[in-house]
C-alpha positions as CSV (number, residue, x, y, z in Angstrom):
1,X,0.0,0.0,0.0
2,X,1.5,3.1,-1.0
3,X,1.6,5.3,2.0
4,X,2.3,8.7,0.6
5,X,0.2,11.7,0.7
6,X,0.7,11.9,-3.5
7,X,-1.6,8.5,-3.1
8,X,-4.1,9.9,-0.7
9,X,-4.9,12.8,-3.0
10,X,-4.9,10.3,-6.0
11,X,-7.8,8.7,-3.9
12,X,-9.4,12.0,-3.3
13,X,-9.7,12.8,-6.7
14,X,-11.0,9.1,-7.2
15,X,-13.7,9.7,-4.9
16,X,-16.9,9.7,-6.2
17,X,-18.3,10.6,-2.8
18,X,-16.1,14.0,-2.9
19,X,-18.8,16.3,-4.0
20,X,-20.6,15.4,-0.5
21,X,-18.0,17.7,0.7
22,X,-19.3,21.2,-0.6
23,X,-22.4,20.7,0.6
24,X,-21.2,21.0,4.4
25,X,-20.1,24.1,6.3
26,X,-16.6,23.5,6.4
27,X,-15.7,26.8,8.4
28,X,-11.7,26.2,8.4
29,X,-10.1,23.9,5.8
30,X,-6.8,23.3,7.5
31,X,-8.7,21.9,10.9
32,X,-8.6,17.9,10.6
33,X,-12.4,16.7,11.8
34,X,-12.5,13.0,12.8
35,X,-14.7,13.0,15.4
36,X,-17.5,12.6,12.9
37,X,-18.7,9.9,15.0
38,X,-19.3,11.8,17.8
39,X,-21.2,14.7,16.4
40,X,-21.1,15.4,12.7
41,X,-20.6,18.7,10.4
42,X,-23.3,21.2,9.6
43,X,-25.0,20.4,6.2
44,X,-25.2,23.4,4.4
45,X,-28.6,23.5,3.6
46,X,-29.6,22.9,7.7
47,X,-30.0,26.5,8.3
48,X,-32.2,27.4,5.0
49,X,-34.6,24.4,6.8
50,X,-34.6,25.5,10.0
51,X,-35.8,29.3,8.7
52,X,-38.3,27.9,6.7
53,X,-39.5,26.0,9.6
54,X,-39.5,29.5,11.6
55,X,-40.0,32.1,9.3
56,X,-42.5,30.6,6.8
57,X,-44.6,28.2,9.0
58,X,-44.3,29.5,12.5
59,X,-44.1,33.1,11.7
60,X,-46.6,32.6,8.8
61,X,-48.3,29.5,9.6
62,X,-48.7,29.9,13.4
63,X,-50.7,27.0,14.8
64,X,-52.1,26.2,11.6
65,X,-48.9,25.0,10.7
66,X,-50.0,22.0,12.7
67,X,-51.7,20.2,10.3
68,X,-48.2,19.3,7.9
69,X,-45.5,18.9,11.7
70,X,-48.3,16.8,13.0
71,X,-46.9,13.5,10.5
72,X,-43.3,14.6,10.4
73,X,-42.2,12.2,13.3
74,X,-43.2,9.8,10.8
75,X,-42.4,11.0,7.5
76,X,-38.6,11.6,8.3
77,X,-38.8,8.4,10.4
78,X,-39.7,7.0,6.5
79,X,-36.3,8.5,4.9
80,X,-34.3,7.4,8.0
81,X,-35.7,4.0,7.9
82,X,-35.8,3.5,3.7
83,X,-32.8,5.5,2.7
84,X,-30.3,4.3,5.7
85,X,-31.4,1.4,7.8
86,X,-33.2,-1.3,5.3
87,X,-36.6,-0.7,6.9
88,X,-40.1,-0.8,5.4
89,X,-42.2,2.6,5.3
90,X,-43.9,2.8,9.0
91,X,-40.9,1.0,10.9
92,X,-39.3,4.2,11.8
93,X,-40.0,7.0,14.7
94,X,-38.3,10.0,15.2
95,X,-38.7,10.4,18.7
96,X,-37.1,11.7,22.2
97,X,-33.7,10.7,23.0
98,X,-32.1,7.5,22.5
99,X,-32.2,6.6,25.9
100,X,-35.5,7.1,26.2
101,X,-36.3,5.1,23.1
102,X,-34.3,1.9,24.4
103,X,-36.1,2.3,27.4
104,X,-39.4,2.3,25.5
105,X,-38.6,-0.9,23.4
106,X,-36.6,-2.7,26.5
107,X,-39.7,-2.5,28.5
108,X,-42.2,-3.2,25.8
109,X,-40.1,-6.2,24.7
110,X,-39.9,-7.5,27.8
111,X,-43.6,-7.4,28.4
112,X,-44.2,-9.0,25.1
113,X,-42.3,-12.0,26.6
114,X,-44.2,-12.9,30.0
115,X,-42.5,-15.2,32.4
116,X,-39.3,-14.5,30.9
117,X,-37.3,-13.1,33.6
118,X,-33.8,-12.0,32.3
119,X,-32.4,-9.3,30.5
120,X,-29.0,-9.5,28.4
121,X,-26.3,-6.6,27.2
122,X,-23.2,-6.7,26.8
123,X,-20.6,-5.7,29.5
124,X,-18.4,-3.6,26.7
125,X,-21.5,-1.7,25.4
126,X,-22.0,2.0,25.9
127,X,-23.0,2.9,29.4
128,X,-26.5,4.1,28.9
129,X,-27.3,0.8,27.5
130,X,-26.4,-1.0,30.4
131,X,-27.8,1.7,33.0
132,X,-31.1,1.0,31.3
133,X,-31.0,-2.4,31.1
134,X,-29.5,-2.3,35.0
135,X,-32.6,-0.4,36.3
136,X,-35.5,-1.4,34.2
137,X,-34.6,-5.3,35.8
138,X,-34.4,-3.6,39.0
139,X,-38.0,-2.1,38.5
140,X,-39.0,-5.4,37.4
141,X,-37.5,-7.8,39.9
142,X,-35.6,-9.0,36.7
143,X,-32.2,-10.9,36.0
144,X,-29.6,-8.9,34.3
145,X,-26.7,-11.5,32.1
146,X,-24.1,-9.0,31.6
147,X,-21.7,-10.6,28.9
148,X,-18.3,-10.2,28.4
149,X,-16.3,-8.9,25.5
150,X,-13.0,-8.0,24.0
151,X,-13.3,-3.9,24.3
152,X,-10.9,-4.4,20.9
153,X,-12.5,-7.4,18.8
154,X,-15.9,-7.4,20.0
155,X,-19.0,-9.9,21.1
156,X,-17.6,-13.8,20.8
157,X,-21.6,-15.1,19.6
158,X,-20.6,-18.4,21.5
159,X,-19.9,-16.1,24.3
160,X,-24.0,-14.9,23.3
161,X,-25.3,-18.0,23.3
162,X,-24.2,-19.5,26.0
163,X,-26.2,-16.6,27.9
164,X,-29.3,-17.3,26.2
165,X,-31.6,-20.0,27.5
166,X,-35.6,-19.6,27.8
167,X,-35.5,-17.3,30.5
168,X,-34.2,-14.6,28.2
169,X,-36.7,-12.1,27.2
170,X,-34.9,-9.3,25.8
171,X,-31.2,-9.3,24.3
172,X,-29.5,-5.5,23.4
173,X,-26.5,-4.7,21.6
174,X,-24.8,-2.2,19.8
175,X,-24.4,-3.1,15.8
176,X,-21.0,-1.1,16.2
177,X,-18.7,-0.6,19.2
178,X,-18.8,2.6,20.9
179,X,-15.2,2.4,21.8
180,X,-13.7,0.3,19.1
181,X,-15.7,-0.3,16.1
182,X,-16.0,-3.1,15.9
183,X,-19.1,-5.0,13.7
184,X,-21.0,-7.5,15.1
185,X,-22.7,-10.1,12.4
186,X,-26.2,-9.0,12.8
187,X,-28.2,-11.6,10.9
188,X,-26.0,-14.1,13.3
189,X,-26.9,-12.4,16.4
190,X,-30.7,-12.3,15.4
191,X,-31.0,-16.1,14.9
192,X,-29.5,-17.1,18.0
193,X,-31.7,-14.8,19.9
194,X,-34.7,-16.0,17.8
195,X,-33.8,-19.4,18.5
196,X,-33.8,-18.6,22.2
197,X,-37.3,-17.1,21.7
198,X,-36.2,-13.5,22.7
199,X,-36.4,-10.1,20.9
200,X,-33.2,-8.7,20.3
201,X,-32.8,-4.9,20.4
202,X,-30.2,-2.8,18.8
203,X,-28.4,0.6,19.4
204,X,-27.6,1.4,16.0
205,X,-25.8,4.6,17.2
206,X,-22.3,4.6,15.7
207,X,-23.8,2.1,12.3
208,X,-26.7,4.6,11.5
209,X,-24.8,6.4,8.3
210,X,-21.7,4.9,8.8
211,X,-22.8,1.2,7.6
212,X,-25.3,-1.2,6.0
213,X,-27.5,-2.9,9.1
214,X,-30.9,-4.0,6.6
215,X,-32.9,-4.3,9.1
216,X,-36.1,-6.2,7.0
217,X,-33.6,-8.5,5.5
218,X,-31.8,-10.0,9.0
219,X,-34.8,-10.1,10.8
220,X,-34.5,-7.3,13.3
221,X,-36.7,-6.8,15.5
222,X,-36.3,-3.6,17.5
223,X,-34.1,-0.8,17.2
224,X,-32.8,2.9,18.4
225,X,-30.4,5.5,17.2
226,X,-29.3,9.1,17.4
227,X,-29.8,11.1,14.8
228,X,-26.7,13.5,15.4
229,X,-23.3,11.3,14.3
230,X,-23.2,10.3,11.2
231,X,-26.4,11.7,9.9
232,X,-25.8,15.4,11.0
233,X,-28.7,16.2,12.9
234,X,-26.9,18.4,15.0
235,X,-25.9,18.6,18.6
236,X,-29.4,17.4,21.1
237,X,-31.1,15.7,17.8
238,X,-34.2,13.7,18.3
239,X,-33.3,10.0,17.8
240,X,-35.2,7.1,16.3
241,X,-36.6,3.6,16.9
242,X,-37.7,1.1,15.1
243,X,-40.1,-1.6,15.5
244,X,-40.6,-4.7,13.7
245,X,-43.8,-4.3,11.9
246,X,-45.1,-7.4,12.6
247,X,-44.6,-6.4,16.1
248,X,-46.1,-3.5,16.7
249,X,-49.6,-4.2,17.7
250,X,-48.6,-6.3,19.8
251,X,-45.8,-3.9,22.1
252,X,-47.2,-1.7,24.3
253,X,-44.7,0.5,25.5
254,X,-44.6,2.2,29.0
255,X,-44.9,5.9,28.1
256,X,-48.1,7.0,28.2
257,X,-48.0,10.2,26.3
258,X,-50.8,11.8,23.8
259,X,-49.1,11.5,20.6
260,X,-49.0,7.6,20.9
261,X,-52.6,7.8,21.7
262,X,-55.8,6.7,18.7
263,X,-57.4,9.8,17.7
264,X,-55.4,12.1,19.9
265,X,-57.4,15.3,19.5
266,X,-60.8,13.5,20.7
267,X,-59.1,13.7,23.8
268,X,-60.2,10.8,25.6
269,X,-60.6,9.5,29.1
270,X,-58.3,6.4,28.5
271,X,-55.2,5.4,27.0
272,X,-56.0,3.3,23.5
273,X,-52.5,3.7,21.5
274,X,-52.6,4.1,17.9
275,X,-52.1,1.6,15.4
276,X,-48.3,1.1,13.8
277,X,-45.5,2.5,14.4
278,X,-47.3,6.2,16.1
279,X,-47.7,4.0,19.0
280,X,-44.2,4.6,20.2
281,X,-44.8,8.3,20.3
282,X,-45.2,10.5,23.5
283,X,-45.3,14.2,23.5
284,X,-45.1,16.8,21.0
285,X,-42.2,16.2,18.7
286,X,-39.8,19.0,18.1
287,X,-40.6,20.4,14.8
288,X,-37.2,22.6,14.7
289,X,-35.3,19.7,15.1
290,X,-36.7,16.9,13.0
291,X,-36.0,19.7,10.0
292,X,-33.0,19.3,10.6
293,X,-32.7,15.9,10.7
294,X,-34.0,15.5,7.7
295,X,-31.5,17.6,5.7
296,X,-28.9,15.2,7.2
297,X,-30.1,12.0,6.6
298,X,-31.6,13.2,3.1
299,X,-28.1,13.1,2.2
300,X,-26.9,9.9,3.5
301,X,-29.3,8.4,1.3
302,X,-28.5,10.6,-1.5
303,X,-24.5,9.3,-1.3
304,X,-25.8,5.9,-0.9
305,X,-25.2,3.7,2.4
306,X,-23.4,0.4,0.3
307,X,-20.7,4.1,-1.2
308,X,-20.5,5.2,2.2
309,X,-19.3,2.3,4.4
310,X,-17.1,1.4,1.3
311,X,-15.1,4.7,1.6
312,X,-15.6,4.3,5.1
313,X,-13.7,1.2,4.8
314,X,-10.4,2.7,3.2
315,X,-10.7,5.8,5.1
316,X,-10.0,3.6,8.4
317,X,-7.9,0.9,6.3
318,X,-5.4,4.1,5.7
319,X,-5.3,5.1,9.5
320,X,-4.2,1.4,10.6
321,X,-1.7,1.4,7.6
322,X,-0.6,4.6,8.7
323,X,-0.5,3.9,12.4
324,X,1.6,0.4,11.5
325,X,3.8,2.8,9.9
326,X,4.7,5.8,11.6
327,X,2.6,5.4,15.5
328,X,4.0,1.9,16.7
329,X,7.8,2.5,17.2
330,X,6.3,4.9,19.7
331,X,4.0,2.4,21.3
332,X,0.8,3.0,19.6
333,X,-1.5,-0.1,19.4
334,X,-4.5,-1.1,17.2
335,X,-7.8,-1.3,19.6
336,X,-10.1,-2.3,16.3
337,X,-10.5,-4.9,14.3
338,X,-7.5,-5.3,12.0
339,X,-9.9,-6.5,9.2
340,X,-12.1,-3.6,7.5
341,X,-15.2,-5.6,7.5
342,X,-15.4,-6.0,10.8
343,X,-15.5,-2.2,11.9
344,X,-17.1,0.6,11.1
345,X,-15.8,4.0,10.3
346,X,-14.0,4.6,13.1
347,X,-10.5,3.5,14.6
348,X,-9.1,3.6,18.0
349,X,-5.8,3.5,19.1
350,X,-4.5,2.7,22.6
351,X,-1.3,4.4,23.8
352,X,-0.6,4.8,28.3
353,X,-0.7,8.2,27.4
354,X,-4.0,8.8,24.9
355,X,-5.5,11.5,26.7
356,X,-2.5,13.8,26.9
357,X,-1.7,13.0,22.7
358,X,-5.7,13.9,22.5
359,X,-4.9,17.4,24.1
360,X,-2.0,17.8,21.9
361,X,-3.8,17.0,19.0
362,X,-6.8,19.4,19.4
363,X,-3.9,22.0,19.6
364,X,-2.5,21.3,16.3
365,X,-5.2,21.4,14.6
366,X,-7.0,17.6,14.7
367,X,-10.2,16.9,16.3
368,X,-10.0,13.2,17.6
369,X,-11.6,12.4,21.1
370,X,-10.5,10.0,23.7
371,X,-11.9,7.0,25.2
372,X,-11.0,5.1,28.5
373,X,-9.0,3.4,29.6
374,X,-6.1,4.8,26.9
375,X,-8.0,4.8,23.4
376,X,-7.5,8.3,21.2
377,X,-10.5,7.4,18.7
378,X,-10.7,8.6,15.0
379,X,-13.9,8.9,13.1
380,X,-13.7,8.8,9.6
381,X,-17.3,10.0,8.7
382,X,-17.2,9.2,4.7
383,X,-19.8,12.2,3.3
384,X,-16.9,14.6,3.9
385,X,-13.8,13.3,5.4
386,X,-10.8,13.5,2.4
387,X,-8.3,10.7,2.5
388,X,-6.2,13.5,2.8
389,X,-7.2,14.6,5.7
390,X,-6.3,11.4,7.7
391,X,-3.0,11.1,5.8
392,X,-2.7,14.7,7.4
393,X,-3.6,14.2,10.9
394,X,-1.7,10.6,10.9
395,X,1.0,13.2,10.4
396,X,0.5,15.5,13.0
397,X,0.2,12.4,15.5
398,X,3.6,11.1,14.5
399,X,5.2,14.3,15.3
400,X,3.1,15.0,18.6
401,X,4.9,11.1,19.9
402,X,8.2,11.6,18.0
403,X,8.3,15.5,19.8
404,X,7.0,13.9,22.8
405,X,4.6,17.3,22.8
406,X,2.1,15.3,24.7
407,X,4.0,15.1,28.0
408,X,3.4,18.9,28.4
409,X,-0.3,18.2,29.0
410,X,-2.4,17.2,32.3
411,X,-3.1,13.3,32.8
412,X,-6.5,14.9,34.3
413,X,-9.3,14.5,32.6
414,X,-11.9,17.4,31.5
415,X,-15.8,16.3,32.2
416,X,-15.7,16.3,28.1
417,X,-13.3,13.9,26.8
């Protein structure tokens, strides 16, 4: 693999992604963004929604603008669901937060499956998962099975199924690593849980965007994600879920609010959800938001998610060639899989001293962020990341560790790493 930056503009100019570039605000060219993954760039046409949104049908429209926001939970649920996750039209809900979502679908799933008395997650998953899990069996007088698994490679499925057995109601996992990328085989994971007689839920967090999860074609059953990573929602985005739907008449879920309810306006004395997927509403949606949202992921299915994870793929391929190359002498490790189709588009790298080389970095110019216990992560978010931009900030890590810049900095941790 040629290693030079002469080949990673060759690649640029290959890129038949590249145009997704311009249509971002890219506020300063020579700062190195790979933290993607944590929240992505502004799409340039995000603002121009959001007046609309104020100026034409707020300003205008005033209440009356009702009548089109009332469906828009569910119609940008649609281009979420069709143009990025392999869902059918009225699987997909944008709605609240992701936490609040898995907690929706973790408690509904579990009352879908009476007499079933354990809960499953994973003990490398990201810690909201596992809080939520943690305290809706504690509500419950539930069993938590908390499995272990390399923070590095990933879930071991015989490691899975030997935690499933027919007291298993509910399973959740994250389709990609929070920490290291790495890709679980989701139509695998679905048929062991299946075969246990459990519903398996996902956090499709750090895949949503980034790579193909088809939820129809493995069988999925539930689902969240936020809407802010790799599909540029911006920072506080709703998220969304997903249901099944030959499952949703049959889940209730445990928030009670008026925009899951039949016939919301006739304002009734009882509860009687709606039918499909408007079920898993609760309160008023926000409007300003969900514009947004659309414009992002609008584009990710524009580009093309089978285009996208490829690039994603040799985007994070050059970092680990790249960090072989220039970051081990100086005691840099690879903390993802070694093997592009098991990750997705981001890489970490574990080094004693991450979090002081993450403060160094930022300095010079490259956005990364850090994860515990010693991980400096890199997103690679295809719709605008250049391959010259990683060949760039590969670069500038070599120097900080061959300067040994990063000593000047605290070992302290800030309260945002």
């Amino acid at each position: 693999m040629d290693l030079s930056r002469a080949a990673a503009a060759t690649l640029d100019a290959a890129d038949e992604l590249a145009p997704f570039r311009d249509r971002f605000v890219i506020a300063d060219d020579a700062l190195l963004y790979l933290d993607g993954n944590s929240l992505g760039r502004l799409p340039r046409e995000t603002p121009a929604a959001l007046a609309r949104v104020v100026e034409e049908q707020w300003g205008r429209g005033l209440v009356g603008s009702w009548a089109d926001w009332i469906g828009r939970a569910t119609e940008v649920g649609d281009v979420i669901g069709t143009g990025v996750l392999g869902a059918r039209p009225g699987e997909v809900l944008v709605s609240d937060s992701t936490s609040v979502d898995l907690y929706k679908l973790l408690v509904a799933g579990a009352d879908a499956r009476p007499g079933r008395d354990v809960l499953v997650c994973c003990a490398d998953d990201f810690p909201t998962d596992r809080y939520l899990v943690a305290g809706a069996a504690a509500a419950r007088g539930m069993e938590v099975r908390e499995i272990p698994a390399d923070i590095d490679e990933g879930l071991d499925l015989d490691v899975l199924a030997a935690a499933l057995d027919e007291r298993v109601a509910v399973v959740v996992l994250s389709a990609v690593a929070y920490r290291s990328g790495a890709l679980p085989d989701l139509a695998a994971v679905t048929r062991l849980v299946h075969d246990a007689g459990a519903l398996v839920l996902w956090d499709l967090s750090h895949a949503a965007g980034a790579v193909p999860v088809e939820l129809d074609a493995v069988g999925a059953d539930l689902a969240v994600g936020c809407t802010y990573k790799y599909l540029n929602g911006g920072p506080g985005a709703p998220a969304f879920l997903y249901v099944r739907r030959e499952l949703q008449d049959e889940l209730r879920q445990p928030i009670w609010g008026w925009f899951g309810q039949r016939d919301q306006f006739a304002m009734g004395p009882a509860y009687d959800p709606a039918p499909g997927i408007e079920r898993f509403g609760v309160g008023t949606p926000p409007v300003l938001a969900t514009a947004a949202v659309e414009v992002g992921a609008r584009l990710v299915a524009e580009a093309g998610i089978e285009a996208l994870a490829a690039k994603g793929r040799a985007l994070t391929d050059l970092v680990v060639a790249l960090a072989d190359e220039h970051l081990a002498p100086h005691g840099v490790v690879l903390a993802s899989p070694r093997d592009a189709a098991r990750r997705g588009s981001h890489v970490s790298l574990a080094h004693p001293q991450a979090w002081q080389i993450t403060q160094a970095l930022v300095d010079r110019g490259v956005v990364p962020d850090f994860r515990t216990p010693d991980r400096v992560r890199l997103g690679c978010a295809p719709l605008y990341t250049r391959f010259v931009d990683v060949w760039d900030a590969m670069d500038r890590f070599r120097a900080v560790l061959a300067e040994g810049a990063h000593e000047a900095y605290p070992t302290e941790r800030s309260r945002v790493t």
